[in-house]
C-alpha positions, 0 to 999 in steps of 0.5 A: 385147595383141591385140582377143580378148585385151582384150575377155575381160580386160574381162569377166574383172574385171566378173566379180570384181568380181559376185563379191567382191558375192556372199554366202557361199551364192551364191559357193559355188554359182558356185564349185561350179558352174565348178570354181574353187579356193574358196580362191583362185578363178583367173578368168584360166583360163576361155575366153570362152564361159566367162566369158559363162556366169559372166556370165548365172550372176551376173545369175540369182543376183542378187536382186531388189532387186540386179537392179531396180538393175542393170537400169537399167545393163543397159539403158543399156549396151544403148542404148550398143550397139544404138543409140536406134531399137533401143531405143526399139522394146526399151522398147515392147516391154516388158510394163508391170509390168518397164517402167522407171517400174515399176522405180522402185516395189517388184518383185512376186515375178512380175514378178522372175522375167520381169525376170530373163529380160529381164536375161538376154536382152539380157545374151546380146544384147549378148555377140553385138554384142561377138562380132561387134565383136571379130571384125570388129576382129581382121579389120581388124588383120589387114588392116592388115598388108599396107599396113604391109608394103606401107609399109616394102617401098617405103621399102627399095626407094626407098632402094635405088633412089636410093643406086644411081642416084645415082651416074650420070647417067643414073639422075639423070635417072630420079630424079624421075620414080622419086619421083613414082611413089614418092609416088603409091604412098605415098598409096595406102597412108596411103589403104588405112590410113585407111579400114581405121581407118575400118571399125574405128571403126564401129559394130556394127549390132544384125542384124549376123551372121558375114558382115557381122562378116568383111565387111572381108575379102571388100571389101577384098580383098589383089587390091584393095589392091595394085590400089590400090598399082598404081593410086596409081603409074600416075595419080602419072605421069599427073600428071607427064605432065600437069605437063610437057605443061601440057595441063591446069592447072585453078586452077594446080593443076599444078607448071609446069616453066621450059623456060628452066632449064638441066637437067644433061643431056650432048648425048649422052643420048637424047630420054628422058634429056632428057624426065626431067630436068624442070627444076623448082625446089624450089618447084614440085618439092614442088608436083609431088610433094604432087600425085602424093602426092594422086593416089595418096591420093584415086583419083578424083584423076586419073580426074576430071582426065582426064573434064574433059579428054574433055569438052574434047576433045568441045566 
């Protein structure tokens, strides 16, 4: 079930459920009124925009005892929404006679009618915030797609890769070096899906309107994602380089290759062949390969890694 879909099932019961409250009159004037079967009225047939007119219906039909009791929920559900400072402002606002101190004594016939108009505006305030909250989720779901596809292409292209390269020496020697980039990439996309689960966790702002509600597509972009991806396996060979050369090892930080291990390289395979079969025991391989993994995940990895080099290099 899809964002759209679950948030109008919400409203959908929250309406029946008002319904089943309704007294006969009442509920032959909603029913007459939406062209629903009095017999067996279908809320599952309305559009949205349907279901928030039955919505703001159900809030004027209410009485004035039922809506001074309803109130209390009304804004406390806003408060939810739009946060403590929106709210605080929203209460002082308020003239005296529909404030909450007010809504525990008896409701004059006057001050009904404005507290039904109150009723109605934060009902429609709060189905604008949950438009635009329901937009932007459907936005990120959308962009979660591509990393999730980006995901399984790498894991069939890193199967194949290595079934084919195993049979030869050769492709042996270019199996290490093929898993780092492999796992810089990887990091890249657990990073992409992270801040994507970020976005869809934050809160919706009271001012937000249809761009910020599709913000995600234009800051997160499929340039920027892939980008990243491309990103993820340049700096995981950067931390090869690193590991191999030993021009860096902040805290031992970088796996540290034993040049005493014997690597299983002919004598006839070129100085490339030999550069590849880095000789690291299982222990530092891992090391190397969690390395790559976070230098893909966390982009400023790397790009810190080469501004302490600079800087070694000028003193």
């Amino acid at each position: 079930m899809n964002v759209s879909n679950s948030y109008s099932d919400e409203v959908k019961k929250a309406i029946e459920a008002d319904f089943l409250l309704l007294d006969s009159d009442r509920k032959i004037a909603f029913l007459a009124a939406y062209g629903l079967d009095p017999n067996k009225p279908d809320f599952s047939v309305p559009t949205l925009p349907q279901l928030w007119s039955m919505e703001i219906f159900m809030l004027k039909s209410l009485s004035k005892d039922e809506l001074s009791r309803r109130m209390w929920i009304i804004r406390e559900k806003f408060r939810i929404q739009a946060g403590d400072a929106v709210y605080d402002n929203y209460l002082t606002s308020l003239p005296e006679h529909i404030n909450n101190e007010t809504l525990k004594l008896d409701v004059t016939p006057n001050s009904y009618l404005v507290l039904k108009e109150d009723a109605v505006n934060i009902t429609r305030q709060m189905q604008r915030m949950n438009y635009y909250r329901m937009q932007r989720n459907l936005a990120i779901n959308k962009k979660k797609e591509i990393p999730i596809f980006i995901f399984f292409a790498l894991l069939i292209a890193g199967i194949g890769i290595f079934s084919l390269t195993n049979h030869t020496s050769t492709g042996q020697s270019w199996q290490l070096i093929l898993l780092t980039v492999y796992f810089g990439m990887i990091g890249a996309v657990v990073s992409l899906l992270q801040r994507l689960e970020q976005a869809s966790n934050t809160t919706t702002n009271f001012t937000d309107s249809a761009i910020n509600s599709s913000d995600i597509g234009q800051g997160m972009s499929n340039s920027y994602m892939i980008s990243l991806v491309v990103s993820g396996a340049v700096f995981s060979v950067l931390v090869y380089l690193l590991s191999r050369s030993q021009l860096v090892n902040i805290l031992d930080l970088l796996p540290k290759p034993n040049e005493n291990a014997e690597c299983n390289v002919s004598s006839s395979q070129n100085f490339i062949g030999k550069f590849l079969c880095a000789p690291y025991d299982s222990a530092q391989t891992a090391k190397l390969l969690i390395l790559c993994f976070i230098s893909g995940f966390a982009e400023r990895f790397v790009p810190d890694v080469l501004d302490s080099l600079i800087r070694r290099a000028k003193n």
